[in-house]
C-alpha positions, 0 to 999 in steps of 0.5 A: 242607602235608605228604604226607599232609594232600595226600593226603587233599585229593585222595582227596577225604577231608579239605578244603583248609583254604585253599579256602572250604570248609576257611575255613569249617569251620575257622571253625565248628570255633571258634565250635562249641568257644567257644560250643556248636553249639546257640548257633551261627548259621548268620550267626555262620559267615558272619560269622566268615568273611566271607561272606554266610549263604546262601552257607553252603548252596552247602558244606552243606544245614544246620548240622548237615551243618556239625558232621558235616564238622567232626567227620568230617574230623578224625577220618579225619585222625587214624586216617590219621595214627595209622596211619603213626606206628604203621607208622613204629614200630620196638617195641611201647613206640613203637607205644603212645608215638604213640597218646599222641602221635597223640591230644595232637597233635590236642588240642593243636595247630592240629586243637584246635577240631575236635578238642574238638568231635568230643570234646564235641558229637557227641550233637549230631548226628542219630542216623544222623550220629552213627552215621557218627562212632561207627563211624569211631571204632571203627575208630580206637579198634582201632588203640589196641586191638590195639596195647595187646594186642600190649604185653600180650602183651609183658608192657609193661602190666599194667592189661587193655587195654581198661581201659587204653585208656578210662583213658588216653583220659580222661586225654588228653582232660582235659588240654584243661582244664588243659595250656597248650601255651604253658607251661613243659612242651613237648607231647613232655614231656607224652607221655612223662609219659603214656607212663610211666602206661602202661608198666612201669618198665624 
């Protein structure tokens, strides 16, 4: 488990993922992704993870609790994440290089499920937890933001940042639909490729 993963478990932020708690948002995150929170049961989760349904209800008062845990959980990890890696960033073109990196990483590695619920089910949410989700996306959004204007300021990029940022974005986050992680191109190659749509040529 790495340190800042640990972190987060004892600041009470993100959940074991090795506790009942974390099985079973793991488990909702898969069923939510494959066939869409609307068409999950709560028996579905309990099954999926062995359990009894009302057993469900010791964790969350309703699915939708469920849904926001998932989506919460993963975006608090990524704005963490991305902030040490922008702090770990010794140049402005490294500091865009992990955002591309950060968001990939998410997509495409074991945070996949959760992340591509965060992605595509958020409308699922009541409007006050949907609001919670939206904030906490802002917040991360900025880190994208102020990075993008401190590389227009270095004259990296010549597209306006927020434009920038909501095309890169999109690109990343279509590469759900076409990117093998198992495939002939590894994830680090998948990045740089990003990262030279974003940055002028040296």
């Amino acid at each position: 488990m790495g340190v800042l993963l640990r972190r987060l478990i004892d600041e009470g932020c993100v959940s074991d993922p090795e506790s009942p708690k974390g099985r079973l948002l793991a488990a909702a995150a898969r069923q939510f992704r494959q066939k869409g929170f609307s068409r999950t049961t709560v028996r579905d989760l309990a099954a999926e993870v062995g359990i009894l349904s009302g057993s469900i209800f010791h964790h969350f008062k309703n699915k939708d609790e469920i849904l926001f845990a998932v989506m919460n959980e993963v975006v608090i990890a990524m704005e963490e994440r991305l902030q040490v890696r922008l702090s770990a960033a010794t140049s402005t073109r490294d500091k865009v290089r992990a955002l591309i990196e950060n968001e990939l990483q998410f997509i495409h590695g074991p945070t996949g499920d959760a992340t591509a619920v965060l992605i595509y089910e958020w409308r699922a949410l009541s409007e006050p937890l949907q609001q919670k989700i939206l904030e906490r996306r802002r917040a991360y959004f900025k880190l994208w933001h102020d990075t993008l204007i401190k590389a227009e300021e270095e004259a990296l990029i010549t597209v306006e940042p927020d434009c920038l940022r909501q095309l890169l974005h999109g690109a990343i986050v279509w590469s759900i639909h076409w990117y093998q992680p198992q495939g002939p191109m590894p994830l680090e190659s998948l990045v740089d490729q990003v990262l030279s749509l974003a940055i002028k040529s040296e």
